[in-house]
mmJSON file of the N, C-alpha and C atoms, coordinates in Angstrom:
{"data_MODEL":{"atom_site":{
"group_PDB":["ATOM","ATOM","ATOM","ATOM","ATOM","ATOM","ATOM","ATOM","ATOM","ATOM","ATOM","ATOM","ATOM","ATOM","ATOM","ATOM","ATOM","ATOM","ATOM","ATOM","ATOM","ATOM","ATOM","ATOM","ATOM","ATOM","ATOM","ATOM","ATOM","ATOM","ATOM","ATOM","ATOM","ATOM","ATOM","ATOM","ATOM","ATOM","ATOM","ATOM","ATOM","ATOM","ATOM","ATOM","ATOM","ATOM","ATOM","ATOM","ATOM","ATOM","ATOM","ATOM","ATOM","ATOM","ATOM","ATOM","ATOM","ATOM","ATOM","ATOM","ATOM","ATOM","ATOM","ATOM","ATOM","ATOM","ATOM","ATOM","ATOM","ATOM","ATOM","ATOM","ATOM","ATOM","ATOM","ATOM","ATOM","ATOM","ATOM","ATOM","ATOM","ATOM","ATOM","ATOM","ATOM","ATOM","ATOM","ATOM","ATOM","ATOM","ATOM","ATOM","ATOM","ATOM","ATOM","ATOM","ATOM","ATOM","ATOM","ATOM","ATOM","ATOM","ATOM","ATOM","ATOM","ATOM","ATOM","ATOM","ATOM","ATOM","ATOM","ATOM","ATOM","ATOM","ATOM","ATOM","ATOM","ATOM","ATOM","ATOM","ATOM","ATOM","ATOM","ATOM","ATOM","ATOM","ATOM","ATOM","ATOM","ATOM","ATOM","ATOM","ATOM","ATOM","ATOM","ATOM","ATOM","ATOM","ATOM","ATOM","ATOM","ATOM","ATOM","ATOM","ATOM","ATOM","ATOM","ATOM","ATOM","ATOM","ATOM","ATOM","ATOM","ATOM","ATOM","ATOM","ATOM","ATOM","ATOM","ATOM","ATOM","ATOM","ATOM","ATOM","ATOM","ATOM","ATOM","ATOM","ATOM","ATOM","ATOM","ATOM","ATOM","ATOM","ATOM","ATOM","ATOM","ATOM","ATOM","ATOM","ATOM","ATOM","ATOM","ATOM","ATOM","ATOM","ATOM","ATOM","ATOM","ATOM","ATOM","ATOM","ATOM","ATOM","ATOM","ATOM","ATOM","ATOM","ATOM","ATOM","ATOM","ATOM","ATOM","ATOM","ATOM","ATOM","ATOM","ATOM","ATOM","ATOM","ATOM","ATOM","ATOM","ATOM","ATOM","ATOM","ATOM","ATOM","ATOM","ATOM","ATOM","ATOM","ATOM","ATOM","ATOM","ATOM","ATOM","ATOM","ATOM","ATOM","ATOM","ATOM","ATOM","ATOM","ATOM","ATOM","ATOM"],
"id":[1,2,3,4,5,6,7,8,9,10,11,12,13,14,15,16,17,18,19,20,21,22,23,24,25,26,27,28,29,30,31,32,33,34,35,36,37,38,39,40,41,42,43,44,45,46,47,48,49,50,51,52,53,54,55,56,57,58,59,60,61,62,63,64,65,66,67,68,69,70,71,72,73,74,75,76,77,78,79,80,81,82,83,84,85,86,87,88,89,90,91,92,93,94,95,96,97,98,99,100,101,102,103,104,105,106,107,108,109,110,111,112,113,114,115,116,117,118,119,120,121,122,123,124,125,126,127,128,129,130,131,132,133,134,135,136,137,138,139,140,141,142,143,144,145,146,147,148,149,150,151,152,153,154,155,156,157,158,159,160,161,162,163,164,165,166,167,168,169,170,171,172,173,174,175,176,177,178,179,180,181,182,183,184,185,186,187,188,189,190,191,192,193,194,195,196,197,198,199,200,201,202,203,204,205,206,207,208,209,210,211,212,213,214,215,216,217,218,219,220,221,222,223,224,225,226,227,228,229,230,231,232,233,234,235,236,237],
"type_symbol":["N","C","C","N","C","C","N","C","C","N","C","C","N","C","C","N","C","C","N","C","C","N","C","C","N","C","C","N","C","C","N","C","C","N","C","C","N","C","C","N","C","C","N","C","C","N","C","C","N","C","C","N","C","C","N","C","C","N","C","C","N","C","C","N","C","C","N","C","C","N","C","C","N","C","C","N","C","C","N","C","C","N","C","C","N","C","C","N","C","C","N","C","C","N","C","C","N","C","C","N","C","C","N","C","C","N","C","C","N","C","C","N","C","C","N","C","C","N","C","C","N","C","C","N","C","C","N","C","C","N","C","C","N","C","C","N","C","C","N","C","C","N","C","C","N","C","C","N","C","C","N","C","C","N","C","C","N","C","C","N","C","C","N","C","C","N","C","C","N","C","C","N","C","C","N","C","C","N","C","C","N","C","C","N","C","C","N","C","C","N","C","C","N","C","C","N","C","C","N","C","C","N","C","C","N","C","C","N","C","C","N","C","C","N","C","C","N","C","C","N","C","C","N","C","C","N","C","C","N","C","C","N","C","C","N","C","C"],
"label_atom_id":["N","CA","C","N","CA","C","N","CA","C","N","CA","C","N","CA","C","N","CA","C","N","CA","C","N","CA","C","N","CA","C","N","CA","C","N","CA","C","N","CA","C","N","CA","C","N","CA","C","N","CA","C","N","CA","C","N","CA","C","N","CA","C","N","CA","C","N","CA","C","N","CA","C","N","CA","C","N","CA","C","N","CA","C","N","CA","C","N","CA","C","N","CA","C","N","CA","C","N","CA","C","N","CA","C","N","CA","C","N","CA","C","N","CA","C","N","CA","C","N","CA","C","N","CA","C","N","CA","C","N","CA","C","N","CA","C","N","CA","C","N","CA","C","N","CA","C","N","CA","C","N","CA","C","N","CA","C","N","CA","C","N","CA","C","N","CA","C","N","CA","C","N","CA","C","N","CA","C","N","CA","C","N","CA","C","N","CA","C","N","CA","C","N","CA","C","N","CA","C","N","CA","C","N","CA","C","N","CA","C","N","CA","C","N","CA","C","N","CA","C","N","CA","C","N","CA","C","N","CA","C","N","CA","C","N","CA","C","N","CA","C","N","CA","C","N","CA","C","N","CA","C","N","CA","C","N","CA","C","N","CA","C","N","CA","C","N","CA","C","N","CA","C","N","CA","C"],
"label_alt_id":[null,null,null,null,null,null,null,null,null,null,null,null,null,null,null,null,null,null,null,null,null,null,null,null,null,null,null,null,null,null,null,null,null,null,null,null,null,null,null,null,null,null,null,null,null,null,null,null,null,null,null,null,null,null,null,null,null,null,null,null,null,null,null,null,null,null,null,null,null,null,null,null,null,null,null,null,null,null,null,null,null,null,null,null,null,null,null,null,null,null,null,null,null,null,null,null,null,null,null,null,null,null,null,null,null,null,null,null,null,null,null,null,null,null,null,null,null,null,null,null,null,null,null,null,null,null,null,null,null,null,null,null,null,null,null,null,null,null,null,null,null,null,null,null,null,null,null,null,null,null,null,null,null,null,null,null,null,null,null,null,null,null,null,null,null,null,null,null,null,null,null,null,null,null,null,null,null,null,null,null,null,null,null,null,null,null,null,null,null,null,null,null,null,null,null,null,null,null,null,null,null,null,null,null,null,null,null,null,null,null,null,null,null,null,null,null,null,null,null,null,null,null,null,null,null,null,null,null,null,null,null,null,null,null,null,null,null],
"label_comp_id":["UNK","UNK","UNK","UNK","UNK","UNK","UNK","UNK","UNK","UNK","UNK","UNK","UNK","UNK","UNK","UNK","UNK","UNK","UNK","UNK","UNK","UNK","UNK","UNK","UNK","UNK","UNK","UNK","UNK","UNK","UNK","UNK","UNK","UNK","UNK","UNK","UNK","UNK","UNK","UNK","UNK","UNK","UNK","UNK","UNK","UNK","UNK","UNK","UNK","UNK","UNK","UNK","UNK","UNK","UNK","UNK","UNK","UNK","UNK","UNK","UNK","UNK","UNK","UNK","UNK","UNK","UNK","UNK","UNK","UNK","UNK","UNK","UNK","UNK","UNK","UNK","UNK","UNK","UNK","UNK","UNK","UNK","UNK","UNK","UNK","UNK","UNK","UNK","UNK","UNK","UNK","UNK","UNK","UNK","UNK","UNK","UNK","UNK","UNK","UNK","UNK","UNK","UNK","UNK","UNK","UNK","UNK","UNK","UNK","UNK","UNK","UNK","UNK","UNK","UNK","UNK","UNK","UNK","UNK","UNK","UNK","UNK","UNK","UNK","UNK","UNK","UNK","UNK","UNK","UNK","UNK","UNK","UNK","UNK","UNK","UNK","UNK","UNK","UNK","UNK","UNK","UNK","UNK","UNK","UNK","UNK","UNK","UNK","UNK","UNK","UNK","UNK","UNK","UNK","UNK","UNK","UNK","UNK","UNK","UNK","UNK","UNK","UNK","UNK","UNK","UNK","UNK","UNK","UNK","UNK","UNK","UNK","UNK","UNK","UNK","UNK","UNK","UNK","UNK","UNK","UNK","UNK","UNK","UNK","UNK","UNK","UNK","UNK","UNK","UNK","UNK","UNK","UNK","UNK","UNK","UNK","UNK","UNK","UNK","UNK","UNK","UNK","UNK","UNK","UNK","UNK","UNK","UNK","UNK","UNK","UNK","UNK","UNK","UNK","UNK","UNK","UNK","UNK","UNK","UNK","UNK","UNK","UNK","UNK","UNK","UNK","UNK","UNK","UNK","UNK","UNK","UNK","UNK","UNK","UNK","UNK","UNK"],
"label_asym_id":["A","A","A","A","A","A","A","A","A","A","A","A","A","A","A","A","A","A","A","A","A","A","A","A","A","A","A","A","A","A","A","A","A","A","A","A","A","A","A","A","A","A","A","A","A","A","A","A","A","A","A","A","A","A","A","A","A","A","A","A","A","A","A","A","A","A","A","A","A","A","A","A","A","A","A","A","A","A","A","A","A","A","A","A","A","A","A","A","A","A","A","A","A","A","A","A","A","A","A","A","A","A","A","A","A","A","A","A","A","A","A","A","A","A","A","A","A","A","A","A","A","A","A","A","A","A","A","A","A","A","A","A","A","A","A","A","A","A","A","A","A","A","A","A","A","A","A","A","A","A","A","A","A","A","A","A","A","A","A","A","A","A","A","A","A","A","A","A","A","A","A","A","A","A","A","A","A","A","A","A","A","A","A","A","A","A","A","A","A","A","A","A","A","A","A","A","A","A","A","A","A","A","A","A","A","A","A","A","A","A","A","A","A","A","A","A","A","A","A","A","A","A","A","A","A","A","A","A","A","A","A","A","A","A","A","A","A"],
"label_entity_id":["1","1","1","1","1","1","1","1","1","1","1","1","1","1","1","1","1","1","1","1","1","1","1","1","1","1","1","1","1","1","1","1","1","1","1","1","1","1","1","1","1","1","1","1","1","1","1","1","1","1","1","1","1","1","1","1","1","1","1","1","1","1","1","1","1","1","1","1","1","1","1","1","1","1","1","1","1","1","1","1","1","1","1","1","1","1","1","1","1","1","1","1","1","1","1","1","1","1","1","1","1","1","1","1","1","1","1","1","1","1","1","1","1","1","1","1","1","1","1","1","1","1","1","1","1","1","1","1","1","1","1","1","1","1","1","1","1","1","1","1","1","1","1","1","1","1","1","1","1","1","1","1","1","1","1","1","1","1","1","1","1","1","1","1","1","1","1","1","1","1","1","1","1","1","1","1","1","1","1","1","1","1","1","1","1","1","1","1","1","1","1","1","1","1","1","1","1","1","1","1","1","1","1","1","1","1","1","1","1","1","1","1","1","1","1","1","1","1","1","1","1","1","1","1","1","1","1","1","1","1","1","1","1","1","1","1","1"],
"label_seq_id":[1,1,1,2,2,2,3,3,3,4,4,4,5,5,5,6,6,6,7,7,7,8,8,8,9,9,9,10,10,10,11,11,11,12,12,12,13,13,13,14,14,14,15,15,15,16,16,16,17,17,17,18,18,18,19,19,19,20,20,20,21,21,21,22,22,22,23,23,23,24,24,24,25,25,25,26,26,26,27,27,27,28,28,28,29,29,29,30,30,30,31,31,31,32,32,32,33,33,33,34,34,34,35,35,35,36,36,36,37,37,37,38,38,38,39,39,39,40,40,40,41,41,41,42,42,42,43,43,43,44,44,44,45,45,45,46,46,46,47,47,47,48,48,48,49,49,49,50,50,50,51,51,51,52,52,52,53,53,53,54,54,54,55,55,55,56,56,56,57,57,57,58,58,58,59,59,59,60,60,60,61,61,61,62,62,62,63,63,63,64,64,64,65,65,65,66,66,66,67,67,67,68,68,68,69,69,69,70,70,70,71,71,71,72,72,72,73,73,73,74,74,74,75,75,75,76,76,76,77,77,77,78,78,78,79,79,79],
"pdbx_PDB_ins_code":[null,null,null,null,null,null,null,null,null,null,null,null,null,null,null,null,null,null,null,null,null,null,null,null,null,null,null,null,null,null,null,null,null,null,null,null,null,null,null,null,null,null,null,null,null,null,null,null,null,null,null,null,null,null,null,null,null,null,null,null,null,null,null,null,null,null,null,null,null,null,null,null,null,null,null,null,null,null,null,null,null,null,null,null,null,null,null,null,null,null,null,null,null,null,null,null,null,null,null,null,null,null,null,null,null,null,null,null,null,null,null,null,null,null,null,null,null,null,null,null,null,null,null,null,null,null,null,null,null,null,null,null,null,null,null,null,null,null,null,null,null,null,null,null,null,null,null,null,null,null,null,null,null,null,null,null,null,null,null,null,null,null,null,null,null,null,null,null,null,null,null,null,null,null,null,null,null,null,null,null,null,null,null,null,null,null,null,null,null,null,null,null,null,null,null,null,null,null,null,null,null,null,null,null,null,null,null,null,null,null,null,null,null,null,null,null,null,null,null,null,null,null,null,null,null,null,null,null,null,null,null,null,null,null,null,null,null],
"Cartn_x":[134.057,133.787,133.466,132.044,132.008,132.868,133.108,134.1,133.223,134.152,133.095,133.574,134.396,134.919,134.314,134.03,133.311,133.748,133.468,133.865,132.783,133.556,132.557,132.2,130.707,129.684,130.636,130.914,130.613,129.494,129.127,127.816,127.605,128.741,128.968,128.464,128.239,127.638,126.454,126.609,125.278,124.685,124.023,123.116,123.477,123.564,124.137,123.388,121.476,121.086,121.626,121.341,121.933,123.137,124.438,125.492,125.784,124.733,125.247,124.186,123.085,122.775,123.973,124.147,125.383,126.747,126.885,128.237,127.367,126.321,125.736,125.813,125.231,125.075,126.627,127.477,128.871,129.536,129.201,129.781,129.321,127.899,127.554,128.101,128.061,128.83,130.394,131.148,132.621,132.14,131.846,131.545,131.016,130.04,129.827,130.581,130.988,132.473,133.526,133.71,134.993,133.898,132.909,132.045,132.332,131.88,132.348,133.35,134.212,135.701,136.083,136.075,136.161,135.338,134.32,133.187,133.057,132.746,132.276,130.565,129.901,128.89,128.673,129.256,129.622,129.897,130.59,131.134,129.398,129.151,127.892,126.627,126.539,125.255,126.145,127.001,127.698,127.061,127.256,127.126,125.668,124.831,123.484,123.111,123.236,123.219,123.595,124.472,125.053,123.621,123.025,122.141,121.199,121.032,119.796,117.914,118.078,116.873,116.648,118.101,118.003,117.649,119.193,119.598,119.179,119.19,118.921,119.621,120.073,121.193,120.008,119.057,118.031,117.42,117.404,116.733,117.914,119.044,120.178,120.623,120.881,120.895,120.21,119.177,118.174,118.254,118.053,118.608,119.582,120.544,121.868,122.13,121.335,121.172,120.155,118.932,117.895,118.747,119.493,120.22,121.323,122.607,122.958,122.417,121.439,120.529,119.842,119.587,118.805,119.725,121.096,121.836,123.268,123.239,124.199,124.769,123.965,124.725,125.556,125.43,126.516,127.275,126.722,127.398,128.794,128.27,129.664,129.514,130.348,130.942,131.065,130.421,130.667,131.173,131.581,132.311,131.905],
"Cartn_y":[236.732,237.344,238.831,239.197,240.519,241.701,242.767,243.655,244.495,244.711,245.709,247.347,247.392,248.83,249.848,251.013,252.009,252.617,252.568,253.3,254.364,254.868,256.051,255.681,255.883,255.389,257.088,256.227,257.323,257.274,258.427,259.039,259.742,260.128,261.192,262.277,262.783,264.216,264.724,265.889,266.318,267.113,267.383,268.619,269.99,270.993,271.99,272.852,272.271,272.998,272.068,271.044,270.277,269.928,270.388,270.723,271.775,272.784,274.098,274.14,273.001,272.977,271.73,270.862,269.96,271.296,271.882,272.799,273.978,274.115,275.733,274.29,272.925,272.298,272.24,272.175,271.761,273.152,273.626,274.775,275.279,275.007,275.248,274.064,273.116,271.995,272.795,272.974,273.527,274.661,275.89,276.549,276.242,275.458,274.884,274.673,273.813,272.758,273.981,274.878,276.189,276.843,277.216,278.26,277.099,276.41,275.147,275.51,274.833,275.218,276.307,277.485,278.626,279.181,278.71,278.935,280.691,280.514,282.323,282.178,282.977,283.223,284.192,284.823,285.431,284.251,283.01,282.332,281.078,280.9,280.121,281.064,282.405,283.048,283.011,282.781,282.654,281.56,280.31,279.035,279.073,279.611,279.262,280.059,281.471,282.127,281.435,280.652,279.412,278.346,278.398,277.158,277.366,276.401,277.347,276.732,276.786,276.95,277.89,278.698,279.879,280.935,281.459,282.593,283.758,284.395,285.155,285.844,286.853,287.317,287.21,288.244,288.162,286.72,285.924,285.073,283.786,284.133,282.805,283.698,284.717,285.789,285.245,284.968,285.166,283.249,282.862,280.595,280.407,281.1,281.226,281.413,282.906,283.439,282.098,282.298,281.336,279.912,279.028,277.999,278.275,279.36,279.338,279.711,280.199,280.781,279.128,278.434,277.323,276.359,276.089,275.289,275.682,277.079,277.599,276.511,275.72,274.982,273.835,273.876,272.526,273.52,274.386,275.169,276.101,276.687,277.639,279.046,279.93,281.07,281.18,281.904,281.774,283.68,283.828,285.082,285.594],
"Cartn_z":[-22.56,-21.268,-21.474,-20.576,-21.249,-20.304,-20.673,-20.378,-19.272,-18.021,-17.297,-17.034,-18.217,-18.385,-18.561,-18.428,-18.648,-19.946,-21.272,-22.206,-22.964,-23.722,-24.43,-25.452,-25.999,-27.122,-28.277,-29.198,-30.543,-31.027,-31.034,-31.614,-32.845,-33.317,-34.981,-34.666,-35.791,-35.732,-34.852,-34.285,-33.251,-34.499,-34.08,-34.548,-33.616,-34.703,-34.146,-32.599,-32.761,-32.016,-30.346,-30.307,-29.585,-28.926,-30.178,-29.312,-28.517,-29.206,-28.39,-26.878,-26.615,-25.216,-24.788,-25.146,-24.543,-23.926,-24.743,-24.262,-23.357,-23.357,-22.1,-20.853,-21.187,-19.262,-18.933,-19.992,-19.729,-19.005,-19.781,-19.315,-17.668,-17.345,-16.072,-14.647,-15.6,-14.641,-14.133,-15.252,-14.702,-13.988,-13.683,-13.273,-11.934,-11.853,-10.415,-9.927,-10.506,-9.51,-8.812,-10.183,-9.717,-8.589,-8.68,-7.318,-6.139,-6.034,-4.766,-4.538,-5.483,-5.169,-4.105,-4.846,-4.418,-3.056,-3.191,-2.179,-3.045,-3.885,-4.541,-4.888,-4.485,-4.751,-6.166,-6.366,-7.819,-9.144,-8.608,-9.303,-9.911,-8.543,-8.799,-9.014,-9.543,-9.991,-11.632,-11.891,-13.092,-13.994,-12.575,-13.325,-13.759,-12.778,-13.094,-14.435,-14.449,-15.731,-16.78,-17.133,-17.815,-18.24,-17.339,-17.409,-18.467,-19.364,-20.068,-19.895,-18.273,-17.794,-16.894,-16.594,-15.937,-16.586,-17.25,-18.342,-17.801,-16.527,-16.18,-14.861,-14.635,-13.6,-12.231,-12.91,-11.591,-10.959,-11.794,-11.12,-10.686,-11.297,-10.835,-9.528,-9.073,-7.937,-6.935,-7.504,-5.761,-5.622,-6.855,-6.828,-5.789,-5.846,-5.033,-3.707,-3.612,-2.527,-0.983,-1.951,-1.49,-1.0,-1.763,-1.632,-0.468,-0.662,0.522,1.423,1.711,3.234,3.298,2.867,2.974,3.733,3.517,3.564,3.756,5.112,5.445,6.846,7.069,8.557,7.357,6.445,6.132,4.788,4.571,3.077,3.909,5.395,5.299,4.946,4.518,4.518,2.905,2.569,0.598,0.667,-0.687,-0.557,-1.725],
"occupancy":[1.0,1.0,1.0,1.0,1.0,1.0,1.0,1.0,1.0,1.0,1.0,1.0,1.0,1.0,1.0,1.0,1.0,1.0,1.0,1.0,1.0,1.0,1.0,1.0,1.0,1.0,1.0,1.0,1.0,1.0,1.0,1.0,1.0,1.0,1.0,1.0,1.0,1.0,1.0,1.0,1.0,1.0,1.0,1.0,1.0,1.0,1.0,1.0,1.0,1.0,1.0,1.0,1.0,1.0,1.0,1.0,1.0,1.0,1.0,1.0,1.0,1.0,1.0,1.0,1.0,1.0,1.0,1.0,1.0,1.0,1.0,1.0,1.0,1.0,1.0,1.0,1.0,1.0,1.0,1.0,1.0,1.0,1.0,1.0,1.0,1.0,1.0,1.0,1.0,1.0,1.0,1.0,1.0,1.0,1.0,1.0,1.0,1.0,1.0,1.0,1.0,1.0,1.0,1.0,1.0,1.0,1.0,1.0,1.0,1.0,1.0,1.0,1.0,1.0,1.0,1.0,1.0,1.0,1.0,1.0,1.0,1.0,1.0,1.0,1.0,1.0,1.0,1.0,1.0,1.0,1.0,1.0,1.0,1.0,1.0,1.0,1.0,1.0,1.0,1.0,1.0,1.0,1.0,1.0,1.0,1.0,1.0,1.0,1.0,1.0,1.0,1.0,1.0,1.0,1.0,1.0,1.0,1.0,1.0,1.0,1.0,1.0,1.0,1.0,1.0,1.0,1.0,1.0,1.0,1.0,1.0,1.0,1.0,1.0,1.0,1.0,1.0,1.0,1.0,1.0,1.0,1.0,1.0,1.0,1.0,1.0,1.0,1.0,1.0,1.0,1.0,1.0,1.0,1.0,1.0,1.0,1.0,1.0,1.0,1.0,1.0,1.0,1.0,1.0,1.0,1.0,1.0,1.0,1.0,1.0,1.0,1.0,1.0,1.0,1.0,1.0,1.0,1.0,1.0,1.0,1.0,1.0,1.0,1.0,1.0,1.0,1.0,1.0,1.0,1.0,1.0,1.0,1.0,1.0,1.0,1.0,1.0],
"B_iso_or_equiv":[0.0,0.0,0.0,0.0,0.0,0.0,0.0,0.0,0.0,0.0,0.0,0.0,0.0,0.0,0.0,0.0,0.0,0.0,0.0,0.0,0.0,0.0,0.0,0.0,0.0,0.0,0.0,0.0,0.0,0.0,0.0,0.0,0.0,0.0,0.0,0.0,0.0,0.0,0.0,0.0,0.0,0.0,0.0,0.0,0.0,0.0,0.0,0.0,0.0,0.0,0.0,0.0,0.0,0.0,0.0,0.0,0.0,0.0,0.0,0.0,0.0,0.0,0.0,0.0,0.0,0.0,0.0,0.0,0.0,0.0,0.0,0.0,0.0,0.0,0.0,0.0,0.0,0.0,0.0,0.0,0.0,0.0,0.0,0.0,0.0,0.0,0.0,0.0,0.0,0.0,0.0,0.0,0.0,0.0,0.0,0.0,0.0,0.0,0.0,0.0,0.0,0.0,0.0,0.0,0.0,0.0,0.0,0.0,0.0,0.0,0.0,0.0,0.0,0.0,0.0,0.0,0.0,0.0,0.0,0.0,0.0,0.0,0.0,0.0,0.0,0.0,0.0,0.0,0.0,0.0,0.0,0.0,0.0,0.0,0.0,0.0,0.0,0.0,0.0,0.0,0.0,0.0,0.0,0.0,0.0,0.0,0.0,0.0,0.0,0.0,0.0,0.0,0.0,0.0,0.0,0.0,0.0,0.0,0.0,0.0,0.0,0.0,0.0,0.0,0.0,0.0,0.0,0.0,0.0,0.0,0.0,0.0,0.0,0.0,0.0,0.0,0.0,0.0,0.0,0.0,0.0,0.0,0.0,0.0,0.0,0.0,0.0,0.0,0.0,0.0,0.0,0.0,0.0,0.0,0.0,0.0,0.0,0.0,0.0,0.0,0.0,0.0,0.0,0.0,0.0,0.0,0.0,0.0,0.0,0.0,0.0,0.0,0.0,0.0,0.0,0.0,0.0,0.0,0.0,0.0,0.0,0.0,0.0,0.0,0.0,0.0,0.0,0.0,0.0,0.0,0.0,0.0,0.0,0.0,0.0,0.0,0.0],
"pdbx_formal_charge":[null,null,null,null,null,null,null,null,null,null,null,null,null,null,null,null,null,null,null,null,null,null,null,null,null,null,null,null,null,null,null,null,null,null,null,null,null,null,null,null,null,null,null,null,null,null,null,null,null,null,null,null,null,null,null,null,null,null,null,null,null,null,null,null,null,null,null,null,null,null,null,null,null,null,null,null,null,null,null,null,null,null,null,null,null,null,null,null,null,null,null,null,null,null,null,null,null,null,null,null,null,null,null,null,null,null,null,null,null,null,null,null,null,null,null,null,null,null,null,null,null,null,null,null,null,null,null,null,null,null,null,null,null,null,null,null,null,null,null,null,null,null,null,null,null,null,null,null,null,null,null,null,null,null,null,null,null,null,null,null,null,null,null,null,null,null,null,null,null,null,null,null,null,null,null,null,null,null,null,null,null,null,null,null,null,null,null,null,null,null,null,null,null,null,null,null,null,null,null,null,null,null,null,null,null,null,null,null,null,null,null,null,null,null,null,null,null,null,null,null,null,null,null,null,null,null,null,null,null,null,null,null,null,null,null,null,null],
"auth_seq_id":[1,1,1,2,2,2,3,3,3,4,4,4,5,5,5,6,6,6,7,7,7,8,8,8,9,9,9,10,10,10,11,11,11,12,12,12,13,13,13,14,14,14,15,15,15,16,16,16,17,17,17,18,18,18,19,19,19,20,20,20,21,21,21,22,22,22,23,23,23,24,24,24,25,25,25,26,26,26,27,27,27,28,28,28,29,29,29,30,30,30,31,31,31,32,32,32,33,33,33,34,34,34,35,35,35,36,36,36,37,37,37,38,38,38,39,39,39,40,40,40,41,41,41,42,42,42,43,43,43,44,44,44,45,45,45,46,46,46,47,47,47,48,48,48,49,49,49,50,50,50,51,51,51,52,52,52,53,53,53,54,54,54,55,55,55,56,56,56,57,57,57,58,58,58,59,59,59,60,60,60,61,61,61,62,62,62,63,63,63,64,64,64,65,65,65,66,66,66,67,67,67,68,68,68,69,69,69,70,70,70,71,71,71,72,72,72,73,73,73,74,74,74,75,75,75,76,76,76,77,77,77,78,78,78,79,79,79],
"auth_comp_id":["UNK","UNK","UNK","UNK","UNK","UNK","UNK","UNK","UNK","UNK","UNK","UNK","UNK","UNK","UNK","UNK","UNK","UNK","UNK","UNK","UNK","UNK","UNK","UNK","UNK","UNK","UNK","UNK","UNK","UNK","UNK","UNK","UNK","UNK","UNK","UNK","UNK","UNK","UNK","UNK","UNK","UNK","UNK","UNK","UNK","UNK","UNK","UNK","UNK","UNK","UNK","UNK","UNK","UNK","UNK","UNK","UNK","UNK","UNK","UNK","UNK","UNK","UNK","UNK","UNK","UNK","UNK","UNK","UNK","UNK","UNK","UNK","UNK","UNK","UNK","UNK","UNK","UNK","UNK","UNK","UNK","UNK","UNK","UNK","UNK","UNK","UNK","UNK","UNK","UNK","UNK","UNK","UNK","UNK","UNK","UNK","UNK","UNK","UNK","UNK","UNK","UNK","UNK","UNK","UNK","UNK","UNK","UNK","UNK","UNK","UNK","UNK","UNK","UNK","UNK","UNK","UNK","UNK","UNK","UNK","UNK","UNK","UNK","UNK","UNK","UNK","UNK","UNK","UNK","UNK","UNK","UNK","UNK","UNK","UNK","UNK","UNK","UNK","UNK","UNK","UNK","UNK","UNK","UNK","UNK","UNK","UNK","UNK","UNK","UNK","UNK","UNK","UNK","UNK","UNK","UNK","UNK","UNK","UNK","UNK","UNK","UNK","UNK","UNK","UNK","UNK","UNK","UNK","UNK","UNK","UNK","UNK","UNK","UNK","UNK","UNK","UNK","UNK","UNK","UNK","UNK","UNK","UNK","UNK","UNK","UNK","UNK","UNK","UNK","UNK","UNK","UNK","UNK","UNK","UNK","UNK","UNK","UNK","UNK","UNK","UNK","UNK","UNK","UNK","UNK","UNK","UNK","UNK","UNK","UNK","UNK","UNK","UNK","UNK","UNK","UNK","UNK","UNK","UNK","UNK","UNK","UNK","UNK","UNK","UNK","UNK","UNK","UNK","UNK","UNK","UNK","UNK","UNK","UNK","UNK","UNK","UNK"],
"auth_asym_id":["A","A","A","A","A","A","A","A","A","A","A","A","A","A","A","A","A","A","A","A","A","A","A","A","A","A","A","A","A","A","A","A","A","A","A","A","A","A","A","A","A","A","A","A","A","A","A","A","A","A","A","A","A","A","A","A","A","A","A","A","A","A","A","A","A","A","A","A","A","A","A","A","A","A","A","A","A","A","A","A","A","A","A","A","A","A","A","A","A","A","A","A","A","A","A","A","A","A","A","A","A","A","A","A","A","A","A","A","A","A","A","A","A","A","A","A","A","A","A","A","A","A","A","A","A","A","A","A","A","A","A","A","A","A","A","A","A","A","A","A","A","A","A","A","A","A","A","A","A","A","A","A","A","A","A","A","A","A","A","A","A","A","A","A","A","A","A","A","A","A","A","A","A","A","A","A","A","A","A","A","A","A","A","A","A","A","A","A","A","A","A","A","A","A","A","A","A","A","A","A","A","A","A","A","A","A","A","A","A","A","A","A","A","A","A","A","A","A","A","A","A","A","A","A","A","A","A","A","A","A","A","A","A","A","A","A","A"],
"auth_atom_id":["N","CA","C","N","CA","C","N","CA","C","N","CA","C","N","CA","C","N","CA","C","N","CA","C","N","CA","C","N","CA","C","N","CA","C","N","CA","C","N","CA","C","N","CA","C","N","CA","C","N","CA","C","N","CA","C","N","CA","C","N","CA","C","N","CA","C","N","CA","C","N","CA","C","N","CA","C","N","CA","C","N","CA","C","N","CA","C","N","CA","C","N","CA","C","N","CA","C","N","CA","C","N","CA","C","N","CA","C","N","CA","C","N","CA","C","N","CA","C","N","CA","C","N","CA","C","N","CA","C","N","CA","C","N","CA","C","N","CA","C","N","CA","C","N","CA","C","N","CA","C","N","CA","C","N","CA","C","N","CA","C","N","CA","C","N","CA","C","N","CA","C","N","CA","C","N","CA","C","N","CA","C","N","CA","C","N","CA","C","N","CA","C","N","CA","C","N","CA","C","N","CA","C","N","CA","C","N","CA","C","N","CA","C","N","CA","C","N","CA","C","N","CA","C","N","CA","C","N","CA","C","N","CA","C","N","CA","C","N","CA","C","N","CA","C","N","CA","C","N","CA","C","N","CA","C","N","CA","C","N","CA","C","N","CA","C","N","CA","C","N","CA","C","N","CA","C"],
"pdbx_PDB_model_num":[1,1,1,1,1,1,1,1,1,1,1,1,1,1,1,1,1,1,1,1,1,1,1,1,1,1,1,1,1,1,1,1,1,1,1,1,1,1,1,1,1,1,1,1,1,1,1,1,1,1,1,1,1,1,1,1,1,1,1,1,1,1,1,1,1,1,1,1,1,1,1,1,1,1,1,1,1,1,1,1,1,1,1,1,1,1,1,1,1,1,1,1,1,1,1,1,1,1,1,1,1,1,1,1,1,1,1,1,1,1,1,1,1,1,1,1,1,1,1,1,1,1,1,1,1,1,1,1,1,1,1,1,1,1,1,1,1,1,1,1,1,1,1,1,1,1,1,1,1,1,1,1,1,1,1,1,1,1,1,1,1,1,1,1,1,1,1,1,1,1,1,1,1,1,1,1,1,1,1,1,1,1,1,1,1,1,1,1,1,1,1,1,1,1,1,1,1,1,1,1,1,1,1,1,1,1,1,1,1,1,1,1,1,1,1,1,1,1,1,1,1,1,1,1,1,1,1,1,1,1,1,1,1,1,1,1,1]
}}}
């Protein structure tokens, strides 16, 4: 009977360039979640800087900005 568990694939060794984008999305994921959390707008121009399709203060700044002004009737009060 086959199993309908969700488990984790081992994979072995990454490659170094590869782990280190696996740990920048990881790292922007936690960071999200904590800016939500928090409702901080400081916290989520963090995460995006994190991203490495952002990497940039100026332009994860205005991502942010733009996003909560877009989606302030269901986003709320960010700080």
């Amino acid at each position: 009977m086959e199993s309908r568990q969700v488990r984790p694939l081992l994979i072995g060794t990454v490659p170094e360039h590869q782990e280190l984008l696996i740990r920048a999305v990881k790292r922007y994921e936690r960071l999200t979640v904590e800016a939500i959390h928090q409702r901080s707008r400081a916290l989520a121009v963090q995460a995006l800087m994190a991203h490495p399709l952002v990497l940039s203060y100026s332009r994860a700044a205005a991502l942010v900005d733009e996003y909560l002004m877009a989606h302030r009737e269901f986003g709320g009060e960010w700080h």
